[in-house]
C-alpha positions in Angstrom: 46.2 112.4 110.4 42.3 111.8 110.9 41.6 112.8 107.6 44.1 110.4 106.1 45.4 106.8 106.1 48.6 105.6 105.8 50.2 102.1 105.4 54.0 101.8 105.7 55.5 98.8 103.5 58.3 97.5 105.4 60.2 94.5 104.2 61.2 91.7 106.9 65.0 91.8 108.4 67.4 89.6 106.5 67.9 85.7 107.3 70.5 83.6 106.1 69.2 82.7 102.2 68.7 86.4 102.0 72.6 86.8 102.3 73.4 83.9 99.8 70.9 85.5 97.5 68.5 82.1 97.4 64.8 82.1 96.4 63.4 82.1 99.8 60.1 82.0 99.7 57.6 79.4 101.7 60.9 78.1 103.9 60.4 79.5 107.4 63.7 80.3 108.0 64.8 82.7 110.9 66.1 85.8 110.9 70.0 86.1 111.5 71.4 86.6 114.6 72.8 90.2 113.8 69.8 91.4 112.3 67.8 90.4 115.7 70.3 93.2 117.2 70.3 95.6 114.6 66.2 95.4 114.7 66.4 96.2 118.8 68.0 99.1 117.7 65.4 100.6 115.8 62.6 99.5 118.1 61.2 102.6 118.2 60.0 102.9 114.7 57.0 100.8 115.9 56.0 103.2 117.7 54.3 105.5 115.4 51.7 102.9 114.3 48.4 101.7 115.6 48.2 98.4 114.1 50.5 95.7 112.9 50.1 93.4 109.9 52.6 91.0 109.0 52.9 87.4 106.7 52.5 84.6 108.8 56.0 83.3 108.0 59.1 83.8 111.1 61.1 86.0 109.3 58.1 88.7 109.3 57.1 87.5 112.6 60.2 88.3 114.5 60.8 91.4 112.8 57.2 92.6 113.3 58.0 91.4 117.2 61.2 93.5 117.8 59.6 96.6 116.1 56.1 96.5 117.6 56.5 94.6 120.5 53.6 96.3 122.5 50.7 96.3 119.5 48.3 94.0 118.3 49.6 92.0 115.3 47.6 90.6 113.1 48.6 87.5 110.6 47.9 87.0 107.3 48.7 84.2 105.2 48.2 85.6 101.7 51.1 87.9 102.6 53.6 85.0 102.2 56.1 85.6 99.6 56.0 83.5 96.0 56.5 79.6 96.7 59.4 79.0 94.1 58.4 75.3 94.4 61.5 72.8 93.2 63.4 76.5 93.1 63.1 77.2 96.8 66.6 77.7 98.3 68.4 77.5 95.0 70.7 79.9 94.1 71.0 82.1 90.2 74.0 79.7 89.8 72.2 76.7 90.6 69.7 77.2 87.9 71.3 79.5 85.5 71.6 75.9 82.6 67.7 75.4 83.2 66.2 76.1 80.6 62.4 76.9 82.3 64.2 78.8 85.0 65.9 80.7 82.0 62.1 80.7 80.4 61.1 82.5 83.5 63.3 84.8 84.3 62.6 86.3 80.6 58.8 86.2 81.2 57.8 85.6 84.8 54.4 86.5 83.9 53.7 83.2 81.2 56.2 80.9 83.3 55.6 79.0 86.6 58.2 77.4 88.4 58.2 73.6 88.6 55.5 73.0 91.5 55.7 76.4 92.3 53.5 79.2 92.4 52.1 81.6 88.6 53.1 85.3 89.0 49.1 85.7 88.6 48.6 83.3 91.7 50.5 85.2 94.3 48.9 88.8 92.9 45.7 87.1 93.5 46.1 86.1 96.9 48.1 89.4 97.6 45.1 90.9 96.3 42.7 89.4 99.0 45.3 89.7 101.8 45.2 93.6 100.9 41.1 93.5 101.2 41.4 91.9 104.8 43.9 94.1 105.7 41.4 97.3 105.0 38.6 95.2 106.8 40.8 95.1 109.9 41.9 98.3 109.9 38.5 99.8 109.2 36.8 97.7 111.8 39.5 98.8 114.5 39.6 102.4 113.3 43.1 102.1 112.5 44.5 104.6 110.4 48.2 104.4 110.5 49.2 100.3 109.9 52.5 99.1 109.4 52.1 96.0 106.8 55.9 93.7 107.4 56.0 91.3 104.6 58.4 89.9 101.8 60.1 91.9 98.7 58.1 90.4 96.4 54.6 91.3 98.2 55.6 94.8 98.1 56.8 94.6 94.6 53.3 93.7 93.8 51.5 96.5 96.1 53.3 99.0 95.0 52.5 98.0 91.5 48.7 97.9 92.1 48.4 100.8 94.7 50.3 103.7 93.7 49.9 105.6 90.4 53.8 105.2 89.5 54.0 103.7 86.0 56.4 101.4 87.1 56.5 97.4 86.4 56.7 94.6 89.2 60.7 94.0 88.7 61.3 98.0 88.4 60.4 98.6 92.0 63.5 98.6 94.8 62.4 97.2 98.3 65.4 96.9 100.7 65.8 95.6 104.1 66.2 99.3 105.8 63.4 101.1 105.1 59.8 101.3 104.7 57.4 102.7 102.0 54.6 105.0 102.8 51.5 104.9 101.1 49.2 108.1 101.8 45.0 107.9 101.2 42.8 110.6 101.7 39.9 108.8 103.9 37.3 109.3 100.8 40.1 107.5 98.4 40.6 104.6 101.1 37.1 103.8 101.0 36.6 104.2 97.4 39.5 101.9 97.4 41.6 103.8 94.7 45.1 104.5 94.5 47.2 106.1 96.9 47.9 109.8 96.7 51.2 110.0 97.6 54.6 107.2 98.2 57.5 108.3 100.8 60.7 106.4 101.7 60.6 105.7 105.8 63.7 104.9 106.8 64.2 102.3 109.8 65.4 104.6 112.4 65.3 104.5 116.1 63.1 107.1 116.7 60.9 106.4 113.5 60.1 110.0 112.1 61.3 109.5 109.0 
């Protein structure tokens, strides 16, 4: 793999709002008991990296903890997934008579949450978490990174990284495997789009 980089999306394990379908974004809520097991499983999918990014929030954390438990992690806060603001921990059916939750659900893009966070916010900050993430990579001549962040986050790489013409909400991100993203070492640095996207499922011995 010298003359290539790879970094491997992986969303976190699933906590408790997760399961009840709620916006969980900012909250720091814990991953579930069962899923702590079912992670401990698969610990030896962490194995095949050389460096580990994750949000800063718990639910990244401890899944980032039971998969790499031996490598350097590294936080970073702009990987956080959207703050839903007054919508944080409501459900679909809590909101579905709302009229700007029904406002931006049909155009996230032009609506904001109340005392939340704009679609173009959390792409932006995305944006420069991705940019750190190359500078600690490239500065630790790491060339096979495993990034554990939030459905949303990955929506929004895998919108600006890879050459799929697909939208933000088009993209599938679930709890049981990671995406690969493949640059040749001259496309890294020019900082262009991936050249190719593979589906890594979270196995024990982590071969794909």
């Amino acid at each position: 793999m010298a003359d290539f980089i790879t970094v491997t999306l992986l969303r976190h394990g699933i906590t408790r709002a997760n399961q009840e379908k709620r916006y969980l974004g900012w909250t720091d809520e814990p991953l579930l008991p069962e899923e702590l097991d079912r992670l401990r499983v698969v610990q030896g999918f962490g194995k095949q990296f050389d460096l580990c990014i994750t949000s800063d929030l718990l639910r990244a954390r401890q899944t980032a903890d039971l998969l790499c438990p031996e490598l350097e992690r590294i936080e970073i806060k702009g990987f956080r997934e959207m703050y839903f603001g007054a919508w944080e921990m409501k459900t679909y059916d809590d909101l579905k008579r709302n009229a700007s939750y029904r406002a931006w659900i049909d155009a996230p893009e032009s609506n904001t949450p109340p005392d939340g966070e704009s679609f173009q916010k959390m792409q932006q900050r995305i944006n420069a978490g991705f940019q750190q993430l190359r500078e600690e990579a490239d500065k630790r001549h790491c060339k096979n990174i495993l990034l554990v962040a939030h459905g949303g986050v990955i929506r929004c790489l895998l919108a600006s990284l890879t050459k799929e013409k697909r939208s933000f909400f088009d993209w599938k991100v679930s709890h049981d495997a990671g995406l690969r993203l493949t640059w040749k070492i001259d496309d890294w640095k020019g900082e262009r789009k991936c050249i190719s996207l593979q589906e890594v499922p979270l196995t024990a011995k982590g071969n794909g």
